[in-house]
Structures are given as structure tokens and as C-alpha cells.
C-alpha positions in Angstrom: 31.3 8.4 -7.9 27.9 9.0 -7.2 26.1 12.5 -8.4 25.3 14.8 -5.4 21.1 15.4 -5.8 20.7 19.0 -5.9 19.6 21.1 -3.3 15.5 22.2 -3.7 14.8 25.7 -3.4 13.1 27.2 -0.1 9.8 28.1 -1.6 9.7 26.2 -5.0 7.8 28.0 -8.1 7.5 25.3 -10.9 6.6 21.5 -10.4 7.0 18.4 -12.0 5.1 15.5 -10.9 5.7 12.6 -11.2 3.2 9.3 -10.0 1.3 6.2 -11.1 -1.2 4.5 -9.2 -4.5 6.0 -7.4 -2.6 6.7 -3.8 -0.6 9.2 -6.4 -3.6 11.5 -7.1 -4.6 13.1 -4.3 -1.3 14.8 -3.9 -1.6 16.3 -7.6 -5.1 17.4 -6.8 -4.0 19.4 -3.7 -0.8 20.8 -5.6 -3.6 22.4 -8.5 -6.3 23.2 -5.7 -3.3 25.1 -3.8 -2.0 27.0 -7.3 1.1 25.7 -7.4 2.3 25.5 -11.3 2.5 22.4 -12.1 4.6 22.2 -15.1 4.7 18.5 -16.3 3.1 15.5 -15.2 5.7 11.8 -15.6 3.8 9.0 -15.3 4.0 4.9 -16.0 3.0 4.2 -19.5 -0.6 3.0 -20.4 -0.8 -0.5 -19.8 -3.3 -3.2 -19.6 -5.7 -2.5 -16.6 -8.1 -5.2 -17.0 -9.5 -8.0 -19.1 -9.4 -7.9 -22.9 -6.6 -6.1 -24.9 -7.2 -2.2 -24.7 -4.9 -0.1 -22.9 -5.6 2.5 -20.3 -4.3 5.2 -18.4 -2.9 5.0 -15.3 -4.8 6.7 -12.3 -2.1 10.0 -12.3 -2.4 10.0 -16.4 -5.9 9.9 -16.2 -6.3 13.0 -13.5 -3.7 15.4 -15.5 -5.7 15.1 -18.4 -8.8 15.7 -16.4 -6.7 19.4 -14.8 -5.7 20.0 -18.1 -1.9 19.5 -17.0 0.7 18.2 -19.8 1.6 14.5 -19.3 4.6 12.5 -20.5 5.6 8.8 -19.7 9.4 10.1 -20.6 11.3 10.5 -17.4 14.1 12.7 -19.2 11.1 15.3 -20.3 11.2 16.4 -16.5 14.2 18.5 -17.3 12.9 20.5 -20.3 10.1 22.5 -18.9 12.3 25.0 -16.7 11.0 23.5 -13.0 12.9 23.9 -9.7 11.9 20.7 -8.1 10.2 17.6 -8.7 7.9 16.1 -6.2 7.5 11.7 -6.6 4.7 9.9 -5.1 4.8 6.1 -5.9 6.0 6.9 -9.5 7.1 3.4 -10.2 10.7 3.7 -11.0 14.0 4.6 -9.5 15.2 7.9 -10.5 19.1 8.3 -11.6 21.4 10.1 -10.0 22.2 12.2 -12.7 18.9 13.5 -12.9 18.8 14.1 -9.0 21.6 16.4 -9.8 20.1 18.3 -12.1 16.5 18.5 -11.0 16.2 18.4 -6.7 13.0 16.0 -5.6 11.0 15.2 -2.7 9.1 12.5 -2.2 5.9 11.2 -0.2 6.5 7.9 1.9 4.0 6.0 3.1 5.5 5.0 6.3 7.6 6.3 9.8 11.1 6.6 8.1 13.6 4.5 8.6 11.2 2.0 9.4 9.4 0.4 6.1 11.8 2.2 3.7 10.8 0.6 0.0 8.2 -0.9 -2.3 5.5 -2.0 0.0 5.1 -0.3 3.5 1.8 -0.1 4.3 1.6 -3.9 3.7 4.6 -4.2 5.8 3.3 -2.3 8.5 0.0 -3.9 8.5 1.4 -7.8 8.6 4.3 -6.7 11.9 1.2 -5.8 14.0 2.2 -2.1 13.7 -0.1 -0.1 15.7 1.2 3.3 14.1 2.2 4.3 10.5 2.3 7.6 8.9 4.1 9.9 5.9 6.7 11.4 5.4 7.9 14.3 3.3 11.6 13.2 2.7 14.2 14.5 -0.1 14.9 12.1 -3.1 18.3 10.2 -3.3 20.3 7.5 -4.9 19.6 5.5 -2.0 16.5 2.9 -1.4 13.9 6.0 0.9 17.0 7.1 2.4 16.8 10.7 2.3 16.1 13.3 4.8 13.1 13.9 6.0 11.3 17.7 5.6 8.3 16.3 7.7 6.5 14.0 9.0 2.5 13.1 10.3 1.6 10.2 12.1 -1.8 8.1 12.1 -2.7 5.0 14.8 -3.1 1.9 13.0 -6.8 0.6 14.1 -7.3 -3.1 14.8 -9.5 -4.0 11.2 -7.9 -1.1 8.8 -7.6 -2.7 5.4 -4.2 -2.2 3.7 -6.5 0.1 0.9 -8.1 2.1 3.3 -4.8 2.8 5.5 -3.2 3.3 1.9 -6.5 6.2 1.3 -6.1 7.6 4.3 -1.6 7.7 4.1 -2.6 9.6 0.6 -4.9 12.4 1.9 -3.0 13.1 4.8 0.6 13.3 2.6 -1.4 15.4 0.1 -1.6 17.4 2.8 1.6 17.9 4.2 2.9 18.1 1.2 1.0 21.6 0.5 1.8 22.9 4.2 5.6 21.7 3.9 6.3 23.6 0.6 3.9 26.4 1.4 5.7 27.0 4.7 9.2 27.1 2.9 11.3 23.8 2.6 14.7 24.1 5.2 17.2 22.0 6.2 16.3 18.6 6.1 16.3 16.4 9.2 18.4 12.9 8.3 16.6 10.2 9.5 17.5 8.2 13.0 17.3 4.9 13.8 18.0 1.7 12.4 15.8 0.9 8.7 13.8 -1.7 7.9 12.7 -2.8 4.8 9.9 -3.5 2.9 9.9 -6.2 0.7 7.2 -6.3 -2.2 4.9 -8.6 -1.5 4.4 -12.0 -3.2 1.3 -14.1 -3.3 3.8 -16.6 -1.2 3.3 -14.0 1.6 -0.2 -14.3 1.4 -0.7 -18.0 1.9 -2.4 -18.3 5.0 -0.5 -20.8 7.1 -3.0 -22.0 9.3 -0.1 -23.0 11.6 0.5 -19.5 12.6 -1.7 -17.6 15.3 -5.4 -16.3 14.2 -4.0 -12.7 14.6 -1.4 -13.0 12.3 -3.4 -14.2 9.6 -5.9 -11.8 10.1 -3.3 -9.2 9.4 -2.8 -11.4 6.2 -6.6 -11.1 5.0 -6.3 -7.3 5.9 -3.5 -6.6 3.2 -6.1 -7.9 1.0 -5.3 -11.2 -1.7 -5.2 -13.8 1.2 -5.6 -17.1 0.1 -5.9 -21.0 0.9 -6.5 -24.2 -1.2 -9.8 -26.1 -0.3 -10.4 -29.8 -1.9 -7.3 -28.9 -4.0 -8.2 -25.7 -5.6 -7.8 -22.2 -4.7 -10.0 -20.4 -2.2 -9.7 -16.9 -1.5 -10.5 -15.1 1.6 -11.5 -11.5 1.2 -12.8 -10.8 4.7 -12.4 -12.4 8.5 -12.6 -11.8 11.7 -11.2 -13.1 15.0 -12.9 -16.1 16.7 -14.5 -15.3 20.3 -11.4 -16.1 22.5 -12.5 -18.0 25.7 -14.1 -18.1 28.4 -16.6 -19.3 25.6 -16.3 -22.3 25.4 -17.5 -22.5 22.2 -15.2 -20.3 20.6 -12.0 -21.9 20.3 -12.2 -24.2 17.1 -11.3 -28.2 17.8 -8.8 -29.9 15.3 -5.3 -29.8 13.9 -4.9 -26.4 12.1 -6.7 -25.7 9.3 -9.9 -27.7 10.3 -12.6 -26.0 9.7 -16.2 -26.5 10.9 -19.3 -24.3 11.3 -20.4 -22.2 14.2 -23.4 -20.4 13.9 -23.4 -21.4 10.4 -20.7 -19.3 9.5 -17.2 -21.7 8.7 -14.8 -21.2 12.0 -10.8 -22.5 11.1 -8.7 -23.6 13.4 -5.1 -21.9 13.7 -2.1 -22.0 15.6 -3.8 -20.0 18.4 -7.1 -19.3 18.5 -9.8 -19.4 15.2 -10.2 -17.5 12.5 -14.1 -17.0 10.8 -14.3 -16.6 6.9 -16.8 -14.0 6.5 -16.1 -13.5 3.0 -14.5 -15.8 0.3 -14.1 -16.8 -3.3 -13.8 -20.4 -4.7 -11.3 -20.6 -8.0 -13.1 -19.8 -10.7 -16.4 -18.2 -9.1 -17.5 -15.1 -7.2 -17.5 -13.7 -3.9 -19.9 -15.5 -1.6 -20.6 -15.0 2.3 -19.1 -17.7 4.5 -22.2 -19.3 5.0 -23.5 -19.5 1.6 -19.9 -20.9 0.7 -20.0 -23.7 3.6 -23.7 -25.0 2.5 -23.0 -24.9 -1.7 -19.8 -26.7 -0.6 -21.8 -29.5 1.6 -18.6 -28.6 4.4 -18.3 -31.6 5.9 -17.5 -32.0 9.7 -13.7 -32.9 9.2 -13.0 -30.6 6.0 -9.3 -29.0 6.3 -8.4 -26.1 4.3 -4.7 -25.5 3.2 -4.4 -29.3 1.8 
């Protein structure tokens, strides 16, 4: 039988945080600026960040140390230091139930519960065409992001928002409501309504760019960020694109099977499913980030180049 989590206290006294990555911070940096006691700080191990073999910190590590906060990368130390509820923010790790019981969480989601309940919602928002997202404030169970929700804020999705600047802006505006929700007094959770979707992390198989599909759907792709093609065999990133001129140009609408590509106003122009998509920004295997442009003429681009073969 599964443990029941504990119930959190109306107006919670001591905190233990725990988080990992960047999106984690600004939450830990509003809990200090709003003098809440933050007891502990749990975070991923220090792991290899970069090239060569030092370790480093991860991005919630390295701003308790700079508050001066204890940190620990041992889940179990959450229950020695006498707090009354744990808040998680993309900690990296499901949480047992026996530790729910013990120690009541809440947790900051990055989407509209129950849609885009686990690892990678803003992702998963971005590539459905979403055209709203927000956080939620939402208790911590056994259960994949199924627990009720204490409160939520909503943001519109804008037309060219990154994944990393929607994932920027989620963070600020859960760090928040976080503060206002346990400041006001946490109540009675509301459970969440409707039927969940889910998801899934995403693998560089996801970021293929099909050139089969529409132009709009693989822009979405290039705006999650790690969009790729292959181009004379090798690998050819694409870090930033934009949306052909739709007609009554007629200029606008690429010629060829998809996947041709050819210049148009010397920037490369590929052709899609539906419509063309313009690589403003890309990156050749084993070389740097170049304009579109500069990457058609070092390339010689020739007039029936096809990218994705």
C-alpha cells in the first residue's frame, strides 16, 4: 500500500529545498529575499558541466553557497533539520513515498496541469503549437505531477518564444507565486480537472527536422532549441529560423521536393511540407555558428542541394 504524503502546514516556518538546474534558482532566491528559513538545500550531485574532467556545481548548489544556505546532494538529510515542508523545483529525482509521509512537499510545474504533466513541458508545449502555458503551485505525490494544485498563473505563448526564454520567464513568475501562495497561508488543495497529458523527455530523435512536415511545425522544432538536419552526409545544426513569406509573393514559396534548399536574397530558403523555412542561423559538424548566408557561400550551395539526405 502506498504511504499517504503528509498534509503541509497552513503557513509553513522551516524549508527545505530541493532543485538542480538554473530554472531552480530563482525560486530559492525569492524564498531568502522573502525571509523564509530555509533550512537545507538537496540538490543533484556535482557532475561534469563541460569539456575536460573537473566537476562543478549545479546551478542550485552553486546559489546556496553564494546565500550562505547548507547544501547536501543526500535526499534522506531533508528529514534531519526539523522543517515542516519541502518545496521541489525540477530537483531531478522522484521522491519516495515514504519520505512524502514524513515530510509534506509542494512543487513548481512548469505547465497548465493536467496538461504536460512530467519531464519536459515547456518543450512539449512549445512543439503542440500551444498558445498558453503557465505554473503551477501543486502538492507533491507518488504519482507522475498528479497532485493538487494550491495555485496557478498563466502566461500566452508568443509566436518566436524560445523554449529557454519561456523556461526564464515560467521560473520568475513560479518564484513568484510560490512566495504569495505560502505567504497568503496554503488551504485546501484544488485536484486537478481534465484529462493529462504527458510529457515525454525529449530525444535528439524529436529534433530531427523532417522536412516533410509543414514549415510551422518545424519552426516550433528550432524554437526548443538542438534542431538538426544532415547536409552532404554530416550533421548540420540549425539554431535559429524563421517562416518563409507565405504567398501572394510569389517568390516566397520554395520550389522542389522537401528539403531542397536554395537561396533567396542570399539567405538559404528550404522547402517543407507546407510552406519554407529560412536558416538564419546554423552550425556545420565540427565548426561554429555561422549566419545563413555565410554558411550557403563557404558551402558553394549549389542550386539542387537537399538537406536531410
Amino acid at each position: 500500500m502506498n504511504a499517504t504524503p503528509a498534509v503541509p502546514p497552513r503557513h509553513p516556518r522551516r524549508l527545505v529545498f530541493l532543485g538542480t538546474p538554473a530554472a531552480s534558482v530563482p525560486a530559492l532566491r525569492a524564498l531568502v529575499a522573502a525571509g523564509f528559513d530555509v533550512a537545507l538545500v538537496v540538490s543533484q550531485p556535482d557532475r561534469r558541466r563541460g569539456r575536460g574532467g573537473a566537476t562543478s556545481p549545479s546551478p542550485v548548489k552553486a546559489a546556496a553557497v553564494e546565500l550562505g544556505l547548507p547544501v547536501t546532494d543526500q535526499v534522506d538529510d531533508a528529514r534531519t533539520v526539523g522543517a515542516d515542508l519541502g518545496v521541489v523545483v525540477a530537483f531531478g529525482e522522484i521522491l519516495r513515498a515514504d519520505l512524502l509521509a514524513e515530510l509534506p512537499m509542494v512543487n513548481i510545474h512548469f505547465s497548465l496541469l493536467p496538461r504536460w504533466r512530467g519531464a519536459a513541458p515547456v518543450e512539449r508545449a512549445l512543439l503542440a503549437g500551444d498558445d498558453r502555458t503557465g505554473v503551477c503551485i501543486m502538492e507533491v505525490v507518488e504519482a507522475l505531477d498528479a497532485g493538487a494544485v494550491h495555485a496557478v498563473a498563466e502566461i500566452p505563448i508568443g509566436s518566436d518564444a524560445t523554449a529557454a526564454e519561456l523556461r526564464d520567464e515560467l521560473a520568475e513568475l513560479g518564484a513568484r507565486l510560490l512566495v504569495e501562495t505560502l505567504t497568503a497561508g496554503l488551504g485546501k488543495p484544488t485536484p486537478q480537472d481534465g484529462e493529462p497529458t504527458y510529457a515525454k523527455k525529449i530525444t535528439p530523435r524529436v529534433l530531427e527536422l523532417d522536412w516533410t512536415r509543414p514549415a510551422v511545425e518545424l519552426h516550433r522544432v528550432v524554437l526548443v532549441g538542438g534542431a538538426w538536419t544532415t547536409f552532404r552526409g554530416r550533421r548540420l545544426r540549425v539554431w535559429e529560423a524563421h517562416l518563409a513569406p507565405a504567398e501572394p509573393d510569389a517568390d516566397a514559396s520554395p520550389a522542389g521536393l522537401p528539403g531542397a534548399v536554395r537561396r533567396q536574397g542570399g539567405w538559404p530558403v528550404v522547402a517543407t511540407g507546407e510552406g519554407g523555412l529560412v536558416l538564419d542561423e546554423v552550425q556545420p559538424e565540427g565548426k561554429g555558428r555561422v549566419l545563413g548566408p555565410a554558411w550557403a557561400n563557404g558551402a558553394r550551395l549549389a542550386d539542387d542541394e537537399t538537406l536531410g539526405t
